[in-house]
N, C-alpha and C positions, 0 to 999 in steps of 0.2 A: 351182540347187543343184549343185555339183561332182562327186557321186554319181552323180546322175543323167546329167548331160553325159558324164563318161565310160563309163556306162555304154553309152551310146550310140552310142560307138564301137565298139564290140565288138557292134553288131546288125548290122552291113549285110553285103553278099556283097563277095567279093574287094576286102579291107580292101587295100590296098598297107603292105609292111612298115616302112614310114616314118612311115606313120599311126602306127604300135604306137609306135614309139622316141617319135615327138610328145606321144602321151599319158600317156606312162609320165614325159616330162619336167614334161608340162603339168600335171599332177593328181598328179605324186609316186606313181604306181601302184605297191601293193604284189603285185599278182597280176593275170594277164591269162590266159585261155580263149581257144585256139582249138580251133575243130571242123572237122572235113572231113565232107562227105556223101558223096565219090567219092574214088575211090584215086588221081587222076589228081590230087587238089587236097592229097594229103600230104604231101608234100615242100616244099610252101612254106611247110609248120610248121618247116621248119630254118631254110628260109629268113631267115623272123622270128624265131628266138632266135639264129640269125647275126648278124643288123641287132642285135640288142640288145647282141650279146657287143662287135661294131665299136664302138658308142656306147661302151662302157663300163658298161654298164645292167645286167647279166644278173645281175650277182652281189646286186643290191639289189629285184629282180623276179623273183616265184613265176612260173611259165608250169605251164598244166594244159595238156590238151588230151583231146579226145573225138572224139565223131562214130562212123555207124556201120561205117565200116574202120579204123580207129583200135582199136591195140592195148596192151596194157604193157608190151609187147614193142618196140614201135616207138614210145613213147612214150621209155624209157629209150637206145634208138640213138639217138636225137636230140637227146638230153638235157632234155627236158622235166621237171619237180621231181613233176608228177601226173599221174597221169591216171584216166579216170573211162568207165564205162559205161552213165553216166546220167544225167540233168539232178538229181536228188535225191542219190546218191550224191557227184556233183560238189559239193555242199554242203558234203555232211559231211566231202571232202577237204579241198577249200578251207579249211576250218575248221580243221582238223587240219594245215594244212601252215601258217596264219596262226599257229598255236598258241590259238587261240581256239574250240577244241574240250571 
């Protein structure tokens, strides 16, 4: 199932930002989640909506982002479309930024 497989890219640690553009090609992603656990791993949340913007991808792909140094404050420097201070609330964004809220 295509759900699932892609979902499954977005479980592992230090995804490479190539991975994202692959998925987002391969499965037609309408939305991708990244989280940071450390402040030292935030900034390759730009990284990867960089890699998306080079593809040409960003404009047809949500990016949220969380984790617990992750702000919406540094969510919007980055340009990330959400962000979320919880795996439950991340839902209800998600939802809302799909417009299936």
């Amino acid at each position: 199932d295509r759900s699932s497989a892609a979902s499954d890219v977005y479980k592992r640690q230090d995804v490479d930002a190539e991975k994202f553009v692959q998925a987002v090609k391969e499965y037609n992603a309408r939305i991708i989640g990244l989280s940071a656990l450390l402040t030292t791993t935030m900034p390759y949340m730009r990284t990867v909506i960089d890699a998306l913007q080079n593809e040409g991808l960003r404009e047809r792909v949500i990016v949220m982002v969380g984790g617990a140094p992750v702000s919406a404050g540094f969510a919007a420097e980055i340009g990330a479309d959400g962000y979320s201070d919880s795996a439950n609330s991340a839902v209800f964004k998600a939802k809302e930024l799909l417009g299936v809220a």
